[in-house]
C-alpha positions as CSV (number, residue, x, y, z in Angstrom):
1,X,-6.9,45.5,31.9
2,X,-7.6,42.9,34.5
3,X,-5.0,41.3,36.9
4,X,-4.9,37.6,37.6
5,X,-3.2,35.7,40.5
6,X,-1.8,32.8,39.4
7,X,-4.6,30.4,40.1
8,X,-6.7,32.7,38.8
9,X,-4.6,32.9,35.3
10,X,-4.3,28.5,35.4
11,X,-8.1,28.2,35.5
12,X,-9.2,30.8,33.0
13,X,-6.3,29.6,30.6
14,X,-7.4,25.7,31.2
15,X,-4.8,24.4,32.6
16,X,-2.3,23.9,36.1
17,X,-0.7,26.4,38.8
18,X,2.4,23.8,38.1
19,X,1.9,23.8,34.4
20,X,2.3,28.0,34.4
21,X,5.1,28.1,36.5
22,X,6.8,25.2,34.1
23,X,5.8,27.6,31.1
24,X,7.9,30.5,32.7
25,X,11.0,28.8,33.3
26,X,11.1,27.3,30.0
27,X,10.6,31.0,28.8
28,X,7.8,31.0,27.0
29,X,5.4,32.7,29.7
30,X,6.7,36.2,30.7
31,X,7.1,37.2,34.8
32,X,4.2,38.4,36.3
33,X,4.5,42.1,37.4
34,X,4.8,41.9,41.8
35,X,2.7,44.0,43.5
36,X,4.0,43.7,47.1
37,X,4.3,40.1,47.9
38,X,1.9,39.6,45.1
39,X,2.9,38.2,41.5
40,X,-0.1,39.5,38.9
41,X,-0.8,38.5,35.4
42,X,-2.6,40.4,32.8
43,X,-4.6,39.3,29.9
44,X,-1.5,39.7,27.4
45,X,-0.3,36.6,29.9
46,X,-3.8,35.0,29.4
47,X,-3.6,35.2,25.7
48,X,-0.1,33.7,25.3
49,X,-0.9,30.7,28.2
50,X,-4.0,30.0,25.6
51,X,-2.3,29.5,22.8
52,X,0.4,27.6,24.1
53,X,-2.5,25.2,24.7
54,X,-3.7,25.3,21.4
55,X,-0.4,24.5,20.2
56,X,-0.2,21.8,22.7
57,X,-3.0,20.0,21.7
58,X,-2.3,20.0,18.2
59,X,1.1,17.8,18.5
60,X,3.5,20.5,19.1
61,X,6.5,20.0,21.5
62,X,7.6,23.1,24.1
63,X,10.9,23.7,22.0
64,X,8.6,23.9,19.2
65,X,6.0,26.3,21.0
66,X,9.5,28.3,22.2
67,X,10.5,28.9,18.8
68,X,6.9,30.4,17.6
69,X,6.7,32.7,20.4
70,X,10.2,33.9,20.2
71,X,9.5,35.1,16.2
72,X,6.2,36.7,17.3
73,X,8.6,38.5,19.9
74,X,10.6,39.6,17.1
75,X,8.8,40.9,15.6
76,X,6.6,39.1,13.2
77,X,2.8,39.1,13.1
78,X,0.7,36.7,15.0
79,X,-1.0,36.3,12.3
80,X,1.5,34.9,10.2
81,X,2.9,32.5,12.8
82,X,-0.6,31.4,13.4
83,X,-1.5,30.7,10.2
84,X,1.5,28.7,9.4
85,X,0.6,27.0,12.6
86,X,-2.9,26.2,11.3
87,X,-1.3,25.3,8.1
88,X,1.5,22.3,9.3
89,X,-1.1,21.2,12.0
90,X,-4.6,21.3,9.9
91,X,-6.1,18.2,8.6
92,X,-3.9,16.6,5.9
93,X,-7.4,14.9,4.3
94,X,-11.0,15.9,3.5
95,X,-11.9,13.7,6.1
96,X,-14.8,15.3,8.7
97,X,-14.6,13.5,11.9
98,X,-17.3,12.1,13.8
99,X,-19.5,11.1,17.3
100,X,-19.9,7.5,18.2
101,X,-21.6,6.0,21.2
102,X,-20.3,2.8,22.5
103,X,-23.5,1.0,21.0
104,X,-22.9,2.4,17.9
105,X,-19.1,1.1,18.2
106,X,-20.3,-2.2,19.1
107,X,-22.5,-2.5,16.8
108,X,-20.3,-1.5,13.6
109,X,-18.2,-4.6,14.9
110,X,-20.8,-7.2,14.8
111,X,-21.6,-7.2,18.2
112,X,-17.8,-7.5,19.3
113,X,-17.7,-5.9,23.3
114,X,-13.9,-5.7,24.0
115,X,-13.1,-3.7,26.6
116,X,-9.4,-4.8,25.5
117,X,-9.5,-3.7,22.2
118,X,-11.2,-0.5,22.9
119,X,-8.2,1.0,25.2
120,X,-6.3,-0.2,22.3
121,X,-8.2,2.0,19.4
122,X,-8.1,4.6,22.7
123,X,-4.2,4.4,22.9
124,X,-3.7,4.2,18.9
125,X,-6.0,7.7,18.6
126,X,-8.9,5.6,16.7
127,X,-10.9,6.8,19.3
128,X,-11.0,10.2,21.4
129,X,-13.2,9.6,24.9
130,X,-15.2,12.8,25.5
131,X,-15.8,11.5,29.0
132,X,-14.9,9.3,31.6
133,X,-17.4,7.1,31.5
134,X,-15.9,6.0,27.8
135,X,-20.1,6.2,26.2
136,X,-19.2,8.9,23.8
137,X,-16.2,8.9,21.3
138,X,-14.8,11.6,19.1
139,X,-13.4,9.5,16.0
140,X,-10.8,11.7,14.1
141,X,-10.7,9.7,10.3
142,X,-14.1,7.5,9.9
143,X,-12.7,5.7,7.2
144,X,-9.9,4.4,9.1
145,X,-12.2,3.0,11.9
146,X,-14.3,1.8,9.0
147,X,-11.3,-0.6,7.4
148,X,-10.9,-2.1,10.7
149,X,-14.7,-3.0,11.2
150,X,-14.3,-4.3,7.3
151,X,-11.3,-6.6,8.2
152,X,-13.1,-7.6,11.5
153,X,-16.3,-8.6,9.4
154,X,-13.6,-10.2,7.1
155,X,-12.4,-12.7,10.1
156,X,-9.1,-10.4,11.0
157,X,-9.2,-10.6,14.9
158,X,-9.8,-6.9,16.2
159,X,-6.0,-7.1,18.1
160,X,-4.2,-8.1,14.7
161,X,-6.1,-5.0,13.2
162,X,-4.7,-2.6,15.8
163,X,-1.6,-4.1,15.8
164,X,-0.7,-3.7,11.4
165,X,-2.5,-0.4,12.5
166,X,0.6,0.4,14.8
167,X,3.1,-0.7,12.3
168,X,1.6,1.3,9.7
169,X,1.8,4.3,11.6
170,X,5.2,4.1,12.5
171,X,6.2,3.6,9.1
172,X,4.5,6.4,7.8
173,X,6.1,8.4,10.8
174,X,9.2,7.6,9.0
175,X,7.7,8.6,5.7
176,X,6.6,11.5,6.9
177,X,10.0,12.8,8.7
178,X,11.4,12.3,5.2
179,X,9.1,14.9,3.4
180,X,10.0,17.1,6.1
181,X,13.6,16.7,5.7
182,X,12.9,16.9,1.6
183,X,11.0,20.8,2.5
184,X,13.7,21.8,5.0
185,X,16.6,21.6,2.8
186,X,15.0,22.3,-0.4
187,X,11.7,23.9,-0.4
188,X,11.3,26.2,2.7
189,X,12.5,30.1,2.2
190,X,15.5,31.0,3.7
191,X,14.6,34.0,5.6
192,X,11.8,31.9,7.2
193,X,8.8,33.9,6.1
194,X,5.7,32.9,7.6
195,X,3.5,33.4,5.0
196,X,5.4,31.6,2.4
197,X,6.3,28.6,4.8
198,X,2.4,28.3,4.8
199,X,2.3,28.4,1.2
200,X,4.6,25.7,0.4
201,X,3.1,23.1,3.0
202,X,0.0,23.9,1.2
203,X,1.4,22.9,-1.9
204,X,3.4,19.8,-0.7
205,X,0.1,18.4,1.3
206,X,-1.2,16.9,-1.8
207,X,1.9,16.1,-3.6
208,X,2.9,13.8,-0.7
209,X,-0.5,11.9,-0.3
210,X,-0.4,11.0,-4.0
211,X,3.4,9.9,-4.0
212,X,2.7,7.8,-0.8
213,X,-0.8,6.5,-2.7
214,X,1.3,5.5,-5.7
215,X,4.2,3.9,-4.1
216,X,1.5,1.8,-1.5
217,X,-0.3,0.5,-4.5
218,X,3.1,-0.7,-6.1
219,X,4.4,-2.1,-2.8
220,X,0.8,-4.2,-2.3
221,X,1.2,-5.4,-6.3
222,X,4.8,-7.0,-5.7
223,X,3.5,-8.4,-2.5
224,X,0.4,-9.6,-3.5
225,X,2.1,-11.4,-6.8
226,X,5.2,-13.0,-4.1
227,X,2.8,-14.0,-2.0
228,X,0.7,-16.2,-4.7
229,X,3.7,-17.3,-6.5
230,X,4.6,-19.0,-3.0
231,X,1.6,-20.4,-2.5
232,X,1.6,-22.2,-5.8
233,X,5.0,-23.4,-5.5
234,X,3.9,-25.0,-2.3
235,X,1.0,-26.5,-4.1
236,X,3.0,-28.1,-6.7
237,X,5.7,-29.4,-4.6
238,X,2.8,-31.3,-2.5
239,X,1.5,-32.5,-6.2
240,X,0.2,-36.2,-5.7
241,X,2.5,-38.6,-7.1
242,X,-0.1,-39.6,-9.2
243,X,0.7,-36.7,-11.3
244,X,4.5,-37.7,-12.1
245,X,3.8,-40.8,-14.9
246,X,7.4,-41.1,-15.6
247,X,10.5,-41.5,-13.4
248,X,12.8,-40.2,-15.1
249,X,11.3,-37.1,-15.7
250,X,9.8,-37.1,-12.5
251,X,13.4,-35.9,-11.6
252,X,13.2,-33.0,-13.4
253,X,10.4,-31.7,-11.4
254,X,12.6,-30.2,-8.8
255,X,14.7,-28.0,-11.3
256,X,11.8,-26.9,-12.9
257,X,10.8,-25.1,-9.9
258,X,13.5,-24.1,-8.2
259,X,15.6,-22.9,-11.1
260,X,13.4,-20.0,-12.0
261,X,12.6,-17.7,-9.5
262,X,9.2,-16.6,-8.7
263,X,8.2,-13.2,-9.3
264,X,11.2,-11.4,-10.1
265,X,10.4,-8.2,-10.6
266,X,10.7,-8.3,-14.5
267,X,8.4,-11.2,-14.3
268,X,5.7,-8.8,-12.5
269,X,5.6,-6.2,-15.1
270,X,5.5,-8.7,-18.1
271,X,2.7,-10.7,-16.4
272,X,0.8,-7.1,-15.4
273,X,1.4,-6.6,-19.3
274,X,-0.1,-9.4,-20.5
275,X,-3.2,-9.2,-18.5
276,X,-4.0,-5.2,-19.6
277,X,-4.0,-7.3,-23.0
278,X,-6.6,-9.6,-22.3
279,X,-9.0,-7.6,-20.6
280,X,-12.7,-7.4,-21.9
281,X,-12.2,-3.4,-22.3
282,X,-11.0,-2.6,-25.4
283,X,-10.0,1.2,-23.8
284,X,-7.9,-0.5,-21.4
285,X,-5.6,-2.9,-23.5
286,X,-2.1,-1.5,-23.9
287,X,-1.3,-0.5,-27.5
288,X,2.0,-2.7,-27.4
289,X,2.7,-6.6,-27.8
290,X,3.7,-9.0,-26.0
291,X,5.9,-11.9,-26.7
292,X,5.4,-15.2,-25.9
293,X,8.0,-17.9,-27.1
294,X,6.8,-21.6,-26.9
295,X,9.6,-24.9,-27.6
296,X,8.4,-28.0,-28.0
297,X,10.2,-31.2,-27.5
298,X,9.5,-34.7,-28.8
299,X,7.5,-33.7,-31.5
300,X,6.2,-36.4,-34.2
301,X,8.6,-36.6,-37.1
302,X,11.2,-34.5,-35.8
303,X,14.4,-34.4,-34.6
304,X,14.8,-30.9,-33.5
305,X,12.5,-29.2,-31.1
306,X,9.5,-26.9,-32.9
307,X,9.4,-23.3,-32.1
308,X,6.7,-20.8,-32.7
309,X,6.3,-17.3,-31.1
310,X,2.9,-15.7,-30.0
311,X,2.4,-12.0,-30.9
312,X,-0.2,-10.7,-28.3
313,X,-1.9,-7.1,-29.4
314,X,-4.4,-5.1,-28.5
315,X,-6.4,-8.4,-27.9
316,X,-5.4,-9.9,-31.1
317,X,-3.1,-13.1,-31.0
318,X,-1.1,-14.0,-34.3
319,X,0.8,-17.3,-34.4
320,X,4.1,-17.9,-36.0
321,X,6.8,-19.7,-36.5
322,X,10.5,-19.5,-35.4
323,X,11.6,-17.5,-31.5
324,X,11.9,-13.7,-31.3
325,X,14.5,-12.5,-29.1
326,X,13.8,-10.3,-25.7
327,X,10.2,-12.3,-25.4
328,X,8.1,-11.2,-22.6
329,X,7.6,-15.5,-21.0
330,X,9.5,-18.3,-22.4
331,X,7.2,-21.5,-22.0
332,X,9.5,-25.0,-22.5
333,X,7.3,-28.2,-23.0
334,X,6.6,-31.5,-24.3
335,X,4.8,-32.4,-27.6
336,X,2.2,-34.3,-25.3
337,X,2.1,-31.4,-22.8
338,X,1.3,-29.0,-25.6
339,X,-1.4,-30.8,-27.0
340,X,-2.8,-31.4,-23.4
341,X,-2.4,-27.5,-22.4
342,X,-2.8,-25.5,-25.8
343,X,-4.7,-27.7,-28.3
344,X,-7.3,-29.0,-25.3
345,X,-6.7,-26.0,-23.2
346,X,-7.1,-28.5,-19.8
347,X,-7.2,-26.0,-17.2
348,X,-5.1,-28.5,-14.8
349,X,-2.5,-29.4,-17.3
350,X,-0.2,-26.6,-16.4
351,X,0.0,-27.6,-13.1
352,X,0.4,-31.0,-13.4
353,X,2.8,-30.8,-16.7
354,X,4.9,-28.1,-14.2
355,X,4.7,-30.6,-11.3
356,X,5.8,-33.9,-13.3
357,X,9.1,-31.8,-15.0
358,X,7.6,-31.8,-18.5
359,X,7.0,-27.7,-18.6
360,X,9.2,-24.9,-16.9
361,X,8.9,-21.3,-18.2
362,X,11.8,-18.5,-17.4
363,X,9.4,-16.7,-15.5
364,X,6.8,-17.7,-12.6
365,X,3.4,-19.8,-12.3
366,X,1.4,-16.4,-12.1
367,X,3.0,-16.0,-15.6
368,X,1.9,-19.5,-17.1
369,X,-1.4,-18.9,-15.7
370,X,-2.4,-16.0,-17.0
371,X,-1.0,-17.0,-20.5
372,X,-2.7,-20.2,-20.3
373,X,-6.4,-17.9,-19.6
374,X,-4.6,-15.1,-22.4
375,X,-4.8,-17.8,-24.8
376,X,-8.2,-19.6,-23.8
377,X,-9.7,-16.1,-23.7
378,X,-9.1,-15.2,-27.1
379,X,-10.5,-16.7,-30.1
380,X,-9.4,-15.1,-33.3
381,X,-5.8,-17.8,-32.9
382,X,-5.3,-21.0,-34.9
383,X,-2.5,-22.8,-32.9
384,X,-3.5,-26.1,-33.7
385,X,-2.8,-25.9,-37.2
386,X,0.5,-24.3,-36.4
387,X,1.2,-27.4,-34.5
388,X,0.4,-29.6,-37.3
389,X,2.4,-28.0,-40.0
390,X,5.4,-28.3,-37.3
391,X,4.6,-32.0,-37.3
392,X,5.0,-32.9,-40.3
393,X,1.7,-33.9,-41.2
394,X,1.0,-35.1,-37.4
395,X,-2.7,-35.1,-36.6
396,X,-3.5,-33.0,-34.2
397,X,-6.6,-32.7,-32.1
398,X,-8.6,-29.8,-32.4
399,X,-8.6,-27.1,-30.5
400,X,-12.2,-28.4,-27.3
């Protein structure tokens, strides 16, 4: 058994003379024996400074690292506290991490040499320095350093990348502290077990990443479909005025679009709906309809307006006459509009039609457009002559 001074037990356990005096008033390194004047350490000391290191390094706080110690003092195994140790701290992905120079950095950003923006990724934990002259780099997740080089080569200046970076991780922070609250009060076992502890956080690793995956790819599909639906309201309020013929129903523009919100969240699903049913893949359609009710106004040789409904399925489109209730996209427009947007299928038409107040729709633009490229995908539909048995005889043009 050897015997250690104190500087002698800092150096061979990696660390400071300060930092092992710290560790015994905190508790969690035991009194050295005194010999004389002299305080000695033994190698059970040793072994318990070394893993508090460990434990260090891998995140854990001293309170933490207390707690551990004082149930291997009572009693239970090492083993089984390490291993539930190895299991909360371990890797959480199949990623391996990897060696960078600074060339190799540089290069993966096109050249980019920021001294600025590397003790960023530093700070952030992007990148680990394995010296001081900063040359070589541990990087612990690859593929995260490789999205940022991807949005760098995309034009995203390397600061904005860090910085979404940093928001990202403190929200999943959050979304993290709630898992941990979920497995605390329901999950964990109530005597504390080691073993078992291990087992469940082996369990839950998985179940959270996919839970997290799912609920990111919703959150990017509403914002990606509020985002657009802005950006073509701004386009149609800055339509030319070339586009609004008539005065008096160039008044109606302005209701048209700010009546109906864009992309309500029922209007999402009915538009994600509606686009599973016009995809090229046959294995990929959705096996129910969709409902599209169309009322036209101003229609040759009537006085009332002439409604028809569309019966979308499984890549199929049947025309008939009459409104079904609960449709999935109401489309309001004039006779002329019609002929202009279904009969000639004019890909501007809905645009301009919406902009000069002679279309609105109880849903969003993100709707009529992928209606209007539902119906001009499909070919196996006879609208015009629809339209002309509604018009009493009205010629129609035929479908270009």
């Amino acid at each position: 058994m050897a015997d250690y001074r104190i500087e002698d037990l800092a150096r061979e356990g990696g660390t400071t003379v300060r930092n092992v005096r710290a560790y015994q008033d905190r508790g969690l390194l035991p009194r050295p024996r005194r010999q004389g004047r002299v305080s000695l350490y033994e190698d059970a000391h040793l072994g318990r400074l070394r893993l508090i290191g460990q434990l260090l390094e891998r995140g854990y706080s001293l309170v933490s690292i207390k707690e551990l110690l004082d149930a291997w003092d009572g009693g239970r195994s090492l083993g089984g506290v390490l291993g539930l140790v190895a299991e909360a701290s371990g890797p959480w992905s199949e990623e391996t991490p990897e060696r960078m120079t600074r060339a190799e950095l540089i290069a993966m950003f096109g050249g980019l040499s920021d001294p600025v923006a590397l003790a960023g990724a530093v700070r952030l934990g992007l990148l680990e320095p394995e010296d001081d002259s900063l040359t070589v780099f541990r990087v612990p997740s690859p593929r995260e350093l490789a999205v940022g080089a991807e949005l760098h080569a995309a034009g995203v200046p390397v600061g904005a990348v860090t910085e979404q970076l940093r928001m990202l991780r403190a929200a999943m922070e959050h979304v993290a502290e709630g898992f941990g609250r979920l497995m605390e009060t329901h999950l964990l076992p109530a005597d504390g077990d080691a073993d078992e502890t291990a087992e469940m956080i082996r369990r839950m690793r998985p179940l959270a990443l996919r839970a997290v995956e799912a609920e990111l790819a919703r959150a990017m599909r509403r914002t990606a479909a509020r985002r657009l639906g802005e950006e073509l309201g701004k386009v149609l309020r800055e339509e030319p005025e070339r586009t609004r013929t008539e005065p008096a129903q160039a008044d109606a523009a302005e209701p048209a679009l700010d009546r109906h919100a864009f992309m309500s969240d029922a209007w999402i699903a009915a538009v994600s709906r509606l686009s599973r049913l016009i995809t090229p893949d046959p294995e990929k359609r959705t096996p129910h309809p969709a409902i599209v009710d169309i009322v036209v106004s101003d229609v040759p040789g009537r006085e009332d307006p002439a409604e028809l409904h569309l019966d979308v399925f499984q890549g199929r489109v049947l025309v008939r006459p009459g409104l079904l209730p609960g449709p999935d996209l109401i489309v309001h427009m004039d006779y002329d509009t019609a002929r202009r947007v279904i009969l000639l299928n004019d890909r501007h038409a809905p645009r301009e039609a919406l902009a000069a107040g002679r279309m609105t729709a109880r849903g969003d633009l993100f709707g009529l457009t992928v209606f209007r490229e539902a119906l001009a995908g499909l070919s196996n539909w006879d609208l015009g002559a629809v339209l002309r048995e509604l018009t009493a005889g009205e010629d129609a043009p035929d479908r270009a």
